[in-house]
C-alpha positions as CSV (number, residue, x, y, z in Angstrom):
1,X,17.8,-21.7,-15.0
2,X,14.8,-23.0,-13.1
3,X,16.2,-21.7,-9.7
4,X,16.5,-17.9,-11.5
5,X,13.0,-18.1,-12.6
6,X,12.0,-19.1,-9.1
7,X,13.9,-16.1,-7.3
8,X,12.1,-13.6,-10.2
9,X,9.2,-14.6,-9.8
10,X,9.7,-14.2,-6.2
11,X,11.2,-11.2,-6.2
12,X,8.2,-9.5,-8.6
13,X,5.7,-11.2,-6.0
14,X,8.1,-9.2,-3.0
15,X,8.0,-5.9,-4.9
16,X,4.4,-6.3,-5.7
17,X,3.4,-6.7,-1.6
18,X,5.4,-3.6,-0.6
19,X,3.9,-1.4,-3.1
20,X,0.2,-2.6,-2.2
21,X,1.3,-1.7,1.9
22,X,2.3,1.7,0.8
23,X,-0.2,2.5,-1.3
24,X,-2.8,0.9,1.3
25,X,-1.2,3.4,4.0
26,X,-1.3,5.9,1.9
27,X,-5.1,5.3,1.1
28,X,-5.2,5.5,5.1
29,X,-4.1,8.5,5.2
30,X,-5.7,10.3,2.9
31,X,-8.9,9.4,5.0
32,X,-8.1,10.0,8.3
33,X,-7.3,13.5,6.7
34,X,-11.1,13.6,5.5
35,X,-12.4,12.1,8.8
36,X,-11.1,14.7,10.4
37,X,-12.6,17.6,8.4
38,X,-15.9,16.2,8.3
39,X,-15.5,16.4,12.3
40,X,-14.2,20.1,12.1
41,X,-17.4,20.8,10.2
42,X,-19.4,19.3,12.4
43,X,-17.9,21.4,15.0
């Protein structure tokens, strides 16, 4: 029972770390897309 546990737990912390990456990317993305309008308008 203890070893279940341990590979839930793990597997919640696992699923929790990819998310935050892709929402982290994601963030990333959204501002490079801003960067480069405020550079367009600049222009």
């Amino acid at each position: 029972m203890k070893r279940v546990m341990t590979l839930l737990v793990l597997g919640m912390f696992s699923m929790a770390v990819l998310s935050g990456c892709n929402t982290v990317a994601g963030a990333g993305k959204d501002v490079q897309k801003a960067g480069e309008k405020v550079q367009d308008a600049a222009k």
